[in-house]
C-alpha positions as CSV (number, residue, x, y, z in Angstrom):
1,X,0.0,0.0,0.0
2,X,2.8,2.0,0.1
3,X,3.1,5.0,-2.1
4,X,6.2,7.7,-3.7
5,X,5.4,11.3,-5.5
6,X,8.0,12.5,-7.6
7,X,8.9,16.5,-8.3
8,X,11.6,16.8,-11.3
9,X,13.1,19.4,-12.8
10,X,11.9,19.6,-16.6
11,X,14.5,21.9,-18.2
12,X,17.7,23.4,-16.6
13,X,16.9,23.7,-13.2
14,X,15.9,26.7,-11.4
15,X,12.1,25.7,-12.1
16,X,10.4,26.5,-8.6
17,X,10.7,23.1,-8.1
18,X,11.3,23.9,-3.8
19,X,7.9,25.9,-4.1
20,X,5.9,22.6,-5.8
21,X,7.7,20.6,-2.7
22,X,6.6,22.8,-0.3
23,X,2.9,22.6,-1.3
24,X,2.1,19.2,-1.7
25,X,4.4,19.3,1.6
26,X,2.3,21.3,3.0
27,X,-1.1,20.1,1.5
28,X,-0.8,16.0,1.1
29,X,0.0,13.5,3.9
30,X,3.3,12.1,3.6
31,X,4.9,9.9,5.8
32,X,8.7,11.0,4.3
33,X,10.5,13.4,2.0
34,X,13.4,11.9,0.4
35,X,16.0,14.1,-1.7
36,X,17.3,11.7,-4.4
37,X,19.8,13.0,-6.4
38,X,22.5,16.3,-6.6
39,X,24.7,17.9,-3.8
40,X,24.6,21.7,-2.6
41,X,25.2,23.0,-6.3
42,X,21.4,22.9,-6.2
43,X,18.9,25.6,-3.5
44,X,15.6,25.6,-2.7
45,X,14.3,29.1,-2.0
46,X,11.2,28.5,0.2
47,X,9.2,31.0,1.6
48,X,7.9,29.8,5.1
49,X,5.4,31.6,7.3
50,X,6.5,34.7,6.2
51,X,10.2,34.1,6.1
52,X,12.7,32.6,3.4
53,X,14.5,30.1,3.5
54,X,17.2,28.9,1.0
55,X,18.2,25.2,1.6
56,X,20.7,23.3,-0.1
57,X,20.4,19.8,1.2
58,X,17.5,19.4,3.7
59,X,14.5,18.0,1.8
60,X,11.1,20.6,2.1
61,X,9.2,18.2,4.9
62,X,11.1,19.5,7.4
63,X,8.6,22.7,7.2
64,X,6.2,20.3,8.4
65,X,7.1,18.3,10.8
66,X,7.8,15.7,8.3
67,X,10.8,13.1,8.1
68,X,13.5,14.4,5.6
69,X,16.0,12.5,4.1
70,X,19.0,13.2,2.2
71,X,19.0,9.9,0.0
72,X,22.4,8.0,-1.0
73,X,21.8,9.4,-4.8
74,X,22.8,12.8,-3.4
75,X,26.6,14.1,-2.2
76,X,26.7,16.1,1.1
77,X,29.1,18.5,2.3
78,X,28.5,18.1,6.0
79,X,29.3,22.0,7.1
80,X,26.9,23.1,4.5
81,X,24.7,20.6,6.1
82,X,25.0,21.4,9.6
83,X,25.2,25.4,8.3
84,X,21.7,24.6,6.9
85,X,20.4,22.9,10.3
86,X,21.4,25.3,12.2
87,X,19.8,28.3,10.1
88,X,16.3,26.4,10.4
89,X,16.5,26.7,14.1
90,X,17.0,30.0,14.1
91,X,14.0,30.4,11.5
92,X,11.9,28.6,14.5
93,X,12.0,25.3,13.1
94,X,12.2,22.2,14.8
95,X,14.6,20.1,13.0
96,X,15.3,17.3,15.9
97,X,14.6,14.0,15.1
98,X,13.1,14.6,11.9
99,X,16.6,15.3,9.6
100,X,18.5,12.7,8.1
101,X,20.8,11.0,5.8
102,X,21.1,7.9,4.0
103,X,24.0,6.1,5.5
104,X,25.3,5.0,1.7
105,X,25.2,8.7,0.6
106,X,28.8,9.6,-0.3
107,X,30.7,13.0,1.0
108,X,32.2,16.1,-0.3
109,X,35.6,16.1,0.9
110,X,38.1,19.4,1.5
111,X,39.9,17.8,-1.3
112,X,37.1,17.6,-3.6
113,X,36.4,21.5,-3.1
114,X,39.4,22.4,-3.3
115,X,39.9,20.3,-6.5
116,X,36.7,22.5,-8.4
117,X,37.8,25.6,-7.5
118,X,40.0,26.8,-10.7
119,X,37.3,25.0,-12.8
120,X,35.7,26.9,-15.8
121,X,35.0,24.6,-19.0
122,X,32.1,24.3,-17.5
123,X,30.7,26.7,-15.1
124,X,29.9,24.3,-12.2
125,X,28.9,26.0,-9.3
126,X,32.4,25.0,-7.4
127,X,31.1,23.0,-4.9
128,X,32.9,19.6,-4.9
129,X,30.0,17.5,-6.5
130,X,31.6,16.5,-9.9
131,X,34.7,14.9,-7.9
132,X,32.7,13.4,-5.6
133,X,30.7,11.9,-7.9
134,X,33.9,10.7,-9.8
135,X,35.4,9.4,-6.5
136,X,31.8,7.4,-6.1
137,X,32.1,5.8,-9.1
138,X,35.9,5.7,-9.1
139,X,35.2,3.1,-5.5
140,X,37.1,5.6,-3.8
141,X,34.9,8.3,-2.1
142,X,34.1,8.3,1.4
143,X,30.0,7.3,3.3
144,X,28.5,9.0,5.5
145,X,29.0,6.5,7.3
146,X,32.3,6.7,7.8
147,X,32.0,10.8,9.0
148,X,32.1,10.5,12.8
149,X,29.9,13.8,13.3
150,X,26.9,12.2,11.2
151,X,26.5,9.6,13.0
152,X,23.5,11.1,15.0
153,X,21.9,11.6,11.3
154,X,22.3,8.1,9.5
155,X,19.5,6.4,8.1
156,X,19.2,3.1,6.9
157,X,16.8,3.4,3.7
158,X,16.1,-0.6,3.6
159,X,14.7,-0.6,7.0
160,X,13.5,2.4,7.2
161,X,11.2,1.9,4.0
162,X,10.9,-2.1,3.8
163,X,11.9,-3.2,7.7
164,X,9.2,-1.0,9.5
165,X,6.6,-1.1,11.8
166,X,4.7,2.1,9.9
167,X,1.3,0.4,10.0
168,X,2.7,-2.6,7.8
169,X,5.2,-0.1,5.9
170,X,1.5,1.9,4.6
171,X,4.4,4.9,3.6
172,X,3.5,7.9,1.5
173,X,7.2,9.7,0.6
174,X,7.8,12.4,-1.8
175,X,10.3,12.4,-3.9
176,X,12.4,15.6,-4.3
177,X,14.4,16.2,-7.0
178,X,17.1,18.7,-7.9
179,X,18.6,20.3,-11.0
180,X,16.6,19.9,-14.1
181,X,16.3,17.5,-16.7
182,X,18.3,18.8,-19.1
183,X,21.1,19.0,-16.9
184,X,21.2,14.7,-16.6
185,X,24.7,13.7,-16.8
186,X,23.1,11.1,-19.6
187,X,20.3,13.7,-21.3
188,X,21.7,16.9,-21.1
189,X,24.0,18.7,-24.0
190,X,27.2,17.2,-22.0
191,X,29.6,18.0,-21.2
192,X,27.7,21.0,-19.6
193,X,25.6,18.7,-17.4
194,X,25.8,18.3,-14.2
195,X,26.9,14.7,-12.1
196,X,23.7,13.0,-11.0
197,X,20.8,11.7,-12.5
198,X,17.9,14.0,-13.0
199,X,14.7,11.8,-14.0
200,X,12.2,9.7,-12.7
201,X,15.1,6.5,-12.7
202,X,17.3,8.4,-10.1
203,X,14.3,8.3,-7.5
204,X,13.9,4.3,-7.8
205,X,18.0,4.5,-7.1
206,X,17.4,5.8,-3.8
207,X,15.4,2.4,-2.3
208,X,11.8,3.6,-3.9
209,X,10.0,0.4,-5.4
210,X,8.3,1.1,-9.2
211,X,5.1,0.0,-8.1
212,X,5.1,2.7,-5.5
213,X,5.3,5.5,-8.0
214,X,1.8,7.1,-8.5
215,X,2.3,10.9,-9.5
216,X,5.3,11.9,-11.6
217,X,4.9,16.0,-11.0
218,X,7.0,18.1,-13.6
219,X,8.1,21.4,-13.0
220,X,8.9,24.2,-15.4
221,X,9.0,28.0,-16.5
222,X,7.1,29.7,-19.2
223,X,10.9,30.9,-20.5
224,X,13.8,28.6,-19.4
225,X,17.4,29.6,-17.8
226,X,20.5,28.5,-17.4
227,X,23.6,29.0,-15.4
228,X,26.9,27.8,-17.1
229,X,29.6,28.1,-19.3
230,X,27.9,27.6,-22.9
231,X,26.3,30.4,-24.5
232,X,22.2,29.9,-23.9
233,X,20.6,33.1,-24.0
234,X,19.9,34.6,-27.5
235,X,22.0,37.7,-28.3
236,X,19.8,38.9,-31.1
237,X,16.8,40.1,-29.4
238,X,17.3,43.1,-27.7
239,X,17.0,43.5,-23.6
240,X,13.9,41.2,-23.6
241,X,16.2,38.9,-21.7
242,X,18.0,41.3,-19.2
243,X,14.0,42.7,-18.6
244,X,13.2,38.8,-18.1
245,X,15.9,38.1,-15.8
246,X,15.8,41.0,-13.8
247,X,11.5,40.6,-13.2
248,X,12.0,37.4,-12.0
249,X,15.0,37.7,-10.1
250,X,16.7,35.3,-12.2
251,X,19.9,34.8,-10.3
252,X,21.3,31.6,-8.4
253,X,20.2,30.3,-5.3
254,X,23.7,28.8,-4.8
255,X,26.1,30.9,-6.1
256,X,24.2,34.4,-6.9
257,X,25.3,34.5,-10.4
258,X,22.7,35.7,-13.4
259,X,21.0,33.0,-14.7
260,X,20.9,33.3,-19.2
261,X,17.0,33.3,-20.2
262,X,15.4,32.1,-23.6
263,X,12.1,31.6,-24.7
264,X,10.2,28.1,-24.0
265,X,11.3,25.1,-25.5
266,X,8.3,23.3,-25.8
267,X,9.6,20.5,-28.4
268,X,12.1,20.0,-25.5
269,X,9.8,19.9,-23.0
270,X,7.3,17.3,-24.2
271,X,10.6,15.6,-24.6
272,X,11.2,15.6,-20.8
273,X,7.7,15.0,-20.4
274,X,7.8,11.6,-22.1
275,X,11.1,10.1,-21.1
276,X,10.1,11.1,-17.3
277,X,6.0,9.9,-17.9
278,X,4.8,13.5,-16.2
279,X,1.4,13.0,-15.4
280,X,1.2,16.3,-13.8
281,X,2.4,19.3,-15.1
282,X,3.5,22.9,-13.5
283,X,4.5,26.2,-15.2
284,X,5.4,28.7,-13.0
285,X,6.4,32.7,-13.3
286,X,3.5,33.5,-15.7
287,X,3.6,37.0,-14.1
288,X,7.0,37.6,-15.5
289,X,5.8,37.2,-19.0
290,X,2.7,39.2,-18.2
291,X,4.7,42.6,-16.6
292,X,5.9,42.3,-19.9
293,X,3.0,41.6,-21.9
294,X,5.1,39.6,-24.2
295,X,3.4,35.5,-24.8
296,X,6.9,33.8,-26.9
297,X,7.8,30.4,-27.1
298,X,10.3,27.9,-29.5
299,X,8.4,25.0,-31.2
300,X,9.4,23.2,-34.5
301,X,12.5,25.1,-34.0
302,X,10.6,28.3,-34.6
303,X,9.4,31.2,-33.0
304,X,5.6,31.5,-31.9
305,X,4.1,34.3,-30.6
306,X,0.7,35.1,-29.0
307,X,-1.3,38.3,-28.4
308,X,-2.9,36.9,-24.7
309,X,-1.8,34.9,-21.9
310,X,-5.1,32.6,-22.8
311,X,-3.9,32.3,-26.1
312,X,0.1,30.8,-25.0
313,X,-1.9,28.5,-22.3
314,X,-4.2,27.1,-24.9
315,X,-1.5,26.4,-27.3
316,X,0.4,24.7,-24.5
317,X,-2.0,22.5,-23.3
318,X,-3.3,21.5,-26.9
319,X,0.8,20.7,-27.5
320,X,1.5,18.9,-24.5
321,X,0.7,15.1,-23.7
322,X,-0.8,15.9,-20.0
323,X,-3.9,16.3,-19.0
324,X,-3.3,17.8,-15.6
325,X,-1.5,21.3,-16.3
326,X,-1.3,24.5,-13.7
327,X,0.1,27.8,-14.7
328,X,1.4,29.0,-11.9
329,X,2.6,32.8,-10.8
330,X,6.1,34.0,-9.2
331,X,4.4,33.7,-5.8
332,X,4.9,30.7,-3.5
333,X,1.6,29.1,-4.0
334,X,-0.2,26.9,-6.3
């Protein structure tokens, strides 16, 4: 009877995915969050009661009294983490007993930081993940379990999920995902990808069953962004970009650095929307598009535009293979 809900990034991160958390967070029952993929390159900015919140490891339920897991798919740099613990605290949060991490979840070392540092081919965020990923993979890298100061935070996913005493293991988790899509060390325009694995597959990696998976929830913009080294926004159009990016406040949540806008890719999109089986689908920043009264998106490789906001939504949902689809404003609500 158990169950898993799934939020994914559909295009290059930066999606409001930490906003979709937080609401069915906030609104469902769930028995556990579980971040599944992705290191601190990757923030959530939440806004809680009033107050913001940027976390970079610490999966949304802890906003609600909810279990939250840092699954062994992710990378954790354990000052960021206990950084992040303590700034929850101080926001009023009760974090006891409810924080932890998958004891098979590797580290980010000194060494690995200091290893990304002079790195610019590119344009990671610096943080250690790609050489700890390497160092995973290489059979070299160091557990959690190893880390004498998270020892009070290890989690055991097999017992925790298939060993329990929840009411004959009757679990609801959600599934929180980082980065985007497009940023999939396999999918993405490598080599400017990032080191984990984006998609719905990366969630089954951290101890989640198929048969549990029930909704698949895709997040996206009605323009994209990037942060990087390749060239992604236009440079043909004018300022349309620099009025986009400065409306909608388009810098990182990890590093602070102007994120490059372009119009929707909506060829793209369906094509994350397939390979990831999205049955439920959400646009945000709509209002950034509207201050600027301009409705443009890529499809067929060609620019579309549209006189009304109705008119881009119609043409989206008619394009798009999913039934359920919100359009969703900058705020921090559904």
């Amino acid at each position: 009877m158990s169950r898993a809900d799934v939020v994914l990034g559909l295009q290059y991160g930066d999606e409001a995915k930490g906003k979709v958390t937080h609401y069915l967070a906030k609104y469902k029952t769930y028995t556990h969050v579980l971040r599944f993929n992705g290191g601190c390159n990757a923030g959530h900015t939440i806004y809680h009661k009033g107050k913001k919140f940027v976390t970079h490891h610490i999966p949304a339920g802890v906003f609600f009294g909810v279990k939250s897991i840092i699954g062994p798919g992710c990378v954790v740099n354990k000052e960021q983490f206990f950084k992040e613990l303590q700034e929850l605290r101080d926001g009023g949060l009760d974090v006891d007993n409810l924080v932890f991490i998958a004891e098979n979840a590797h580290v980010i070392t000194d060494e690995h930081l200091a290893e990304e540092q002079n790195e610019s081919k590119i344009g990671t965020t610096k943080r250690g993940n790609g050489p700890a990923y390497r160092d995973k993979y290489a059979r070299v890298g160091v557990r959690a379990k190893s880390v004498p100061e998270l020892q009070p935070y290890l989690i055991d996913l097999y017992e925790e999920f298939h060993n329990c005493d929840y009411d004959n293991c009757d679990l609801s988790v959600l599934c929180e995902g980082a980065q985007g899509f497009w940023l999939d060390i396999d999918w993405g325009d490598y080599p400017y990808v990032t080191s984990s694995h984006c998609g719905i597959a990366s969630a089954l990696l951290n101890c989640i069953p198929p048969s549990w998976i029930k909704d698949i929830w895709g997040v996206g913009k009605i323009y994209e962004t990037y942060v990087g080294a390749k060239q992604f926004e236009p440079q043909d159009e004018g300022d349309v970009f620099t009025k986009i990016r400065d409306i909608g406040q388009e810098y990182g949540a990890t590093t602070g650095r102007p994120r490059q806008c372009n119009w929707l890719n909506l060829d793209d999109l369906k094509k994350s929307i397939k390979l990831n089986d999205v049955n439920k689908l959400v646009i945000n920043k709509m209002d950034v598009l509207r201050d600027l009264d301009v409705w443009t998106l890529i499809n067929n490789n060609e620019k579309v535009s549209f006189e009304t906001e109705q008119e881009i939504e119609k043409y989206i949902r008619e394009a798009l293979p999913v039934k359920e689809i919100y359009f969703s404003d900058n705020k921090y609500s559904l």
